[in-house]
C-alpha positions as CSV (number, residue, x, y, z in Angstrom):
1,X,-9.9,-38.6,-18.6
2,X,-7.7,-41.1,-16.5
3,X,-8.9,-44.7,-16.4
4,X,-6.8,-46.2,-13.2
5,X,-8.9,-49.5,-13.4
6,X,-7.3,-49.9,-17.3
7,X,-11.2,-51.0,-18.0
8,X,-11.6,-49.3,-21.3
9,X,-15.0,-50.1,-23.2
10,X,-15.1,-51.8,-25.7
11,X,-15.3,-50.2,-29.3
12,X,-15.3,-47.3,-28.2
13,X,-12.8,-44.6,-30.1
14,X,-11.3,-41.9,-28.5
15,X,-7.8,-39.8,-28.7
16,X,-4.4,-41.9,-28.9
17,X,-3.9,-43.8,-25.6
18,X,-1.2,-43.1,-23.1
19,X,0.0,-45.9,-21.1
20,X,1.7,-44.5,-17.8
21,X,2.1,-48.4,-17.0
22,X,5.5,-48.1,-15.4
23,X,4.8,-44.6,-13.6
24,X,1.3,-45.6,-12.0
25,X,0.2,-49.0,-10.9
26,X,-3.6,-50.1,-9.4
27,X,-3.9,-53.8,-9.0
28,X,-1.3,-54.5,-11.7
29,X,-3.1,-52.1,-14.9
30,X,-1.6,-49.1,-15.6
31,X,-3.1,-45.8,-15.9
32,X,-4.7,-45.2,-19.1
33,X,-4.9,-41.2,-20.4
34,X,-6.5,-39.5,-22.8
């Protein structure tokens, strides 16, 4: 799952993040995989 908006919920635990921050941008937050 790819969160472009970089609006993760809060507490909630999943895998180890990736920050592609400097590949992808979308109103300044980076995309967030995982």
């Amino acid at each position: 799952y790819c969160d472009r908006g970089g609006m993760l919920a809060a507490g909630q635990q999943m895998a180890p993040v990736i920050v592609l921050n400097e590949i992808y941008q979308n109103g300044g937050h980076g995309v967030y995989c995982w």
